[in-house]
N, C-alpha and C positions, 0 to 999 in steps of 0.2 A: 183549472178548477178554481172557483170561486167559493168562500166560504163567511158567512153574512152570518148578523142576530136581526131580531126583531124583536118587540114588546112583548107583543101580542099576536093573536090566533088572524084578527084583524089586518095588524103590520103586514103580517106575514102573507098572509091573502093577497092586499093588495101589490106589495113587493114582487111575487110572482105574476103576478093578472100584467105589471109593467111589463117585465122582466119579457115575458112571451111577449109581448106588442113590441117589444123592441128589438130581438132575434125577428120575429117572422116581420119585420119590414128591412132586416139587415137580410137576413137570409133566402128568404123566400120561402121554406122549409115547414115542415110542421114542427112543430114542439111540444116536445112530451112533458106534464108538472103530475108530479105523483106526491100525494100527500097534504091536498087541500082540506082535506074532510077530517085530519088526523090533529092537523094543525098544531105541531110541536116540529116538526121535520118536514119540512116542503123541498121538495128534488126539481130541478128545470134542466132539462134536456135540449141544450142550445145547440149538439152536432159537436162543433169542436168545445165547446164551453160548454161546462158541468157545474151549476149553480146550488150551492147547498143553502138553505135560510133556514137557519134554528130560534127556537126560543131558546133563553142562556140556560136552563136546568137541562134541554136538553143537547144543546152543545157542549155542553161541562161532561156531561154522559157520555157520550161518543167519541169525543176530542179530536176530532179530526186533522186540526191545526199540528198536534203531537206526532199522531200517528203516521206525517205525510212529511214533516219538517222534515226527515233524514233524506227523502228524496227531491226538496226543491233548494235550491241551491240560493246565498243570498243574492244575487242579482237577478233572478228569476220574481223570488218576491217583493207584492207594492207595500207593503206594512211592513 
């Protein structure tokens, strides 16, 4: 799991639009992005890889970074 900001509604668009061009020439695979049109919370559906891109009011909201620390261990994580 992958867990990103962005600026903007924009940022965060294009982030995903890579994001898939880059799994489906890795994968082959389709790939699911839920939440273009929301544009505070963008989901990318890479199969093994689960990509989160937030804007920060709503990463600060969710805190996913928190809620997941107890199960990733530090040499698991790159930050």
């Amino acid at each position: 799991m992958i867990v990103a900001s962005g600026t903007s509604k924009r940022h965060l668009t294009t982030m995903a639009n890579q994001l898939q061009k880059e799994f489906k020439s890795i994968s082959k695979r389709p790939v699911a992005i839920e939440g273009l049109t929301n544009g505070s919370w963008v989901l990318i559906d890479g199969g093994d890889i689960i990509v989160h891109l937030f804007d920060a009011e709503t990463r600060s909201m969710y805190d996913l970074d928190n809620l997941w620390a107890s199960q990733i261990s530090p040499k698991d994580s790159i930050v």
